[in-house]
N, C-alpha and C positions, 0 to 999 in steps of 0.2 A: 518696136514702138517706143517713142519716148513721151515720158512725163512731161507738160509743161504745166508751172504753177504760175498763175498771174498772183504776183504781190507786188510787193513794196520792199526797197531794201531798206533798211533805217541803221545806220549809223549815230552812237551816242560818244562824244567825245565830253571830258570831264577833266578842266586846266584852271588854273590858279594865276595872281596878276606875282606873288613872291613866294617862294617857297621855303623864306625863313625870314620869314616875321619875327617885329621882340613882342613881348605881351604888351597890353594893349594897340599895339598898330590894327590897323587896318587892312584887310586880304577881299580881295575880290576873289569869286570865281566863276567861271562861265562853262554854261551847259549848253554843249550845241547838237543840234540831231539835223541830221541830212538826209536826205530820201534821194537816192540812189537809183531808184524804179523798177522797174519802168512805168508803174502806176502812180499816181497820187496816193497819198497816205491819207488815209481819215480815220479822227478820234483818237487822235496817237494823245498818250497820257504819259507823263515821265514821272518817276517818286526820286528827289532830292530830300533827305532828310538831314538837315544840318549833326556837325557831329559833337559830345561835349568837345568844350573846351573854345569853341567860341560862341559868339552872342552875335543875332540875327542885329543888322543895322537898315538895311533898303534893300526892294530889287526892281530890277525892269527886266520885262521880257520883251519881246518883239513882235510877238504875237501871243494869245491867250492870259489866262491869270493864272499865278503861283497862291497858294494858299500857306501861309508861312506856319501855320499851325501843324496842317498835312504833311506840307514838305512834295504836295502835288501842284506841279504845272501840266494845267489843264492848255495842252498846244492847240492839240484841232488839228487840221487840214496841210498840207504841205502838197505843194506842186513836183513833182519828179524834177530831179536836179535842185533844187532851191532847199534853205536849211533856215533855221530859226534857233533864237538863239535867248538864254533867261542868265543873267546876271544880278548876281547875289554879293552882294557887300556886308563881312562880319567882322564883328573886332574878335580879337584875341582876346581871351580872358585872361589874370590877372592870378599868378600860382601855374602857370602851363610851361613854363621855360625848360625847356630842353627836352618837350615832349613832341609825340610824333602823334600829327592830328589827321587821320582820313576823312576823306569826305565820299562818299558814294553816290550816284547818280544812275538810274536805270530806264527802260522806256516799260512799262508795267502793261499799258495797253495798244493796241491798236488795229483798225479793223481791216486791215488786208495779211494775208501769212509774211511772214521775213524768213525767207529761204537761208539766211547765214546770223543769226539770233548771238551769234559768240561776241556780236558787236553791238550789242544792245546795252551794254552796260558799261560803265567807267567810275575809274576812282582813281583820287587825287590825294599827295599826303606832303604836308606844310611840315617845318619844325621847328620850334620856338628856339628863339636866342635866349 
């Protein structure tokens, strides 16, 4: 007999627009989660918590709201095959030069199981000129 679990795969990837910035430039970074399926994903929540060493400027998602306080993008829904994607713009602070800045990104909830969870997380690391 075999197991079969119905879920959702969710893939979080976690990439940056330079990965050496001078202080105060400006770094994008984009979070993207992909559901993989064979189900829809619902409810799916990601926590991006900015890291010191920069300062939050704007962000746009693609679907749902980011709450810049939490550090929660509230996604919602994904269709199997299709990915959503939340883009964050920060400057560098000012004293960071020749530091090494991470940035972490995770998928915290969502309401179908993820049969391979070792890809539910990413992290991203800039380092100042």
């Amino acid at each position: 007999a075999s197991l079969t679990v119905n879920g959702a795969e969710l893939d979080l990837t976690n990439s940056v627009d330079t990965v050496t910035p001078s202080e105060g430039g400006t770094v994008t970074y984009y979070v993207t989660v992909t559901n993989n399926g064979p189900l829809e994903a619902t409810g799916i929540v990601i926590t991006d918590i900015l890291p010191a060493g920069v300062t939050y400027t704007s962000s746009t998602a693609d679907q749902g709201t980011y709450d810049t306080g939490t550090g929660i993008w509230t996604v919602g829904d994904i269709a199997n095959a299709a990915s959503s994607t939340l883009t964050i713009k920060v400057t560098v602070n000012t004293g960071t030069s020749k530091q090494k800045i991470t940035s972490h990104a995770a998928i915290t909830h969502a309401d179908q199981p993820d049969g391979t969870p070792e890809n539910n997380t990413g992290a991203t690391t800039i380092t100042v000129q």
